[in-house]
N, C-alpha and C positions, 0 to 999 in steps of 0.2 A: 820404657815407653817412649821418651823422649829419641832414643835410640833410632828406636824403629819409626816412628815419625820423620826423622831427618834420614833415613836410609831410602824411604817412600819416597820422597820428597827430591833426594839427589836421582834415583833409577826414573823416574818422570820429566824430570828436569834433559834426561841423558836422551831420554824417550822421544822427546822431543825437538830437541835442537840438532841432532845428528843427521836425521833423515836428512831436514832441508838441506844441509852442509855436502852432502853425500857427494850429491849429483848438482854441483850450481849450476852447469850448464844448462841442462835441459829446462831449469827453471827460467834463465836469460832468451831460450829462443822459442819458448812460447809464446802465441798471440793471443791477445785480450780477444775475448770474446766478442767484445763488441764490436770489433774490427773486422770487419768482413772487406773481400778483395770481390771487386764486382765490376762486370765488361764496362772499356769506354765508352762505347757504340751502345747506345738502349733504344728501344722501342712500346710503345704501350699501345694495345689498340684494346677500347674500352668502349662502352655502351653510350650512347651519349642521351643528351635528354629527350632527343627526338622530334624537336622541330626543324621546318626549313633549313631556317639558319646553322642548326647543327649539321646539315648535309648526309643526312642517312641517322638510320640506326644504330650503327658502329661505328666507331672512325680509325683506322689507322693510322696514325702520328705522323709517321714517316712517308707513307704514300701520299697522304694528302699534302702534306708539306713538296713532293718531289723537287726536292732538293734544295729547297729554302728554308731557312732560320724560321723558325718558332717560338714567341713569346708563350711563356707557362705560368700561368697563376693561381697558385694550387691556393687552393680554400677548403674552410668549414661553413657551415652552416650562423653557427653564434660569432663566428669573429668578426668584430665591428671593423678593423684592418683591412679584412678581406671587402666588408660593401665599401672601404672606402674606397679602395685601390679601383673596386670594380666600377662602383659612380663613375671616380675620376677618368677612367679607362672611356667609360660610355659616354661621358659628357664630351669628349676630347671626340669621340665619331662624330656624335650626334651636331656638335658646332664645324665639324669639318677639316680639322685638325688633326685628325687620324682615318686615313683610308678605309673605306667597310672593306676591303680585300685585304687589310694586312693581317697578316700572319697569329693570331691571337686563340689563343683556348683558355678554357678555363679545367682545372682536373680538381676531383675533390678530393681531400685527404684524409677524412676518416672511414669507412666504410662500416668498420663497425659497429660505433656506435651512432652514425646519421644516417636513415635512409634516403630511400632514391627519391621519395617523396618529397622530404624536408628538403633535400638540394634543389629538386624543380621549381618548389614554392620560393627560394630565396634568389635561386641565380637564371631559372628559367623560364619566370612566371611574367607576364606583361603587367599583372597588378602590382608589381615588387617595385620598388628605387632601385634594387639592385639588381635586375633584368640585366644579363651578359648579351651584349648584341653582338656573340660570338660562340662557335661550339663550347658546350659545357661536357665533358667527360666524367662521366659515371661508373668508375670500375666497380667490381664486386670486393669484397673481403678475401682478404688473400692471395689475390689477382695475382700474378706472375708478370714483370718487365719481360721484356725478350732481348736476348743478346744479338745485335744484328749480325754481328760476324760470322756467329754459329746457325745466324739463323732460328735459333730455339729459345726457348722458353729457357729464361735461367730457375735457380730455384731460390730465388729469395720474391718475395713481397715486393709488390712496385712503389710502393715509399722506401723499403730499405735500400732498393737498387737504385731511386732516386736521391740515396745519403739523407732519407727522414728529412724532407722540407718539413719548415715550421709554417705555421700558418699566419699572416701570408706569406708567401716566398714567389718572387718573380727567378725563372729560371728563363736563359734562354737554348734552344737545343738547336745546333745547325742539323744541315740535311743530311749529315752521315749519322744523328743520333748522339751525338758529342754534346755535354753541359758545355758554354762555353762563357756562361756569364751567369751570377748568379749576387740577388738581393734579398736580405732579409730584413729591410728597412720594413716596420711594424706600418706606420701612418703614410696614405700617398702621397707622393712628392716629383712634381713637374721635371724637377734637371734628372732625377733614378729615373722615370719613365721613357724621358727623352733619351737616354745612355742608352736606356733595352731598344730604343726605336731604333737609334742609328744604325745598330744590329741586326735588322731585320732586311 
């Protein structure tokens, strides 16, 4: 009995460790999954919240930008990070210390599980502290980035094609669609803000 126990025991053992040993290659030049390869050049054009100040119904990233740097600050709904960034962002217009023309959006980052509602009442609502006195972008679920170079719609998710910003994340994207700065400082703070200004 003992026998056939250790005989079990060695042909599973054998069963086991050979396969991987076989072939180490192909096991060395596989990519982690999580690792996805996604265009330089990106583009979003998304719904926005639809007042004035957001400039239409849709916005284009890149054509509205024509050819200039774009601050991005991607937000949720519950992240206290996001009203603080955004406050600070607003209070810095509002005393005159940040141009109402500069370059600024706001993109939300969950879509699935915040709706389009809950983002207007927190970043688009004149009753809110945290009123964006700047386009707010509203993509859908599952949205598609677009590859500028191809021109087309890639096929990943415009947060995965954005490398999954955390909430808040200041990104800045020049006029060809290029990340070309980017912050995941949690609390707002006057010198990170001024660094994304300089860029603009």
């Amino acid at each position: 009995m003992a026998k056939d126990f250790y005989a079990v025991a060695i042909a599973i053992t054998i069963l086991l460790i050979i396969p991987g040993c076989t072939n180490p290659k192909s096991m060395e030049e596989e990519v982690p999954s999580n690792e996805i390869e996604v265009p330089e050049h990106l583009n979003l054009i998304a719904d926005t919240a639809g007042r004035d100040i957001d400039r239409g119904q849709q916005m284009d990233i890149l054509q509205d930008a024509d050819g200039e740097n774009t601050l991005i600050l991607w937000v949720s709904t519950g992240c206290t990070g996001c009203h603080d960034w955004t406050e600070m962002i607003a209070g810095e217009m509002r005393s005159g210390n940040i141009s109402n023309d500069t370059r600024v959006i706001t993109v939300h980052r969950y879509p699935s599980f915040e709706n389009r509602e809950e983002v207007i009442d927190v970043y688009a609502s004149s009753n809110s502290s945290t009123e964006s006195l700047w386009p707010v972008l509203i993509p859908t679920d599952g949205q598609s980035a677009i590859d500028v170079d191809r021109n087309e719609l890639t096929e990943y998710d415009y947060t995965e094609a954005f490398s999954n910003p955390a909430t808040p994340s200041l990104y800045v994207l020049d006029g060809d669609g290029k990340t070309i700065w980017k912050n995941k400082k949690y609390w707002a703070n006057e010198s990170i803000l001024t660094e994304a200004l300089d860029l603009l």
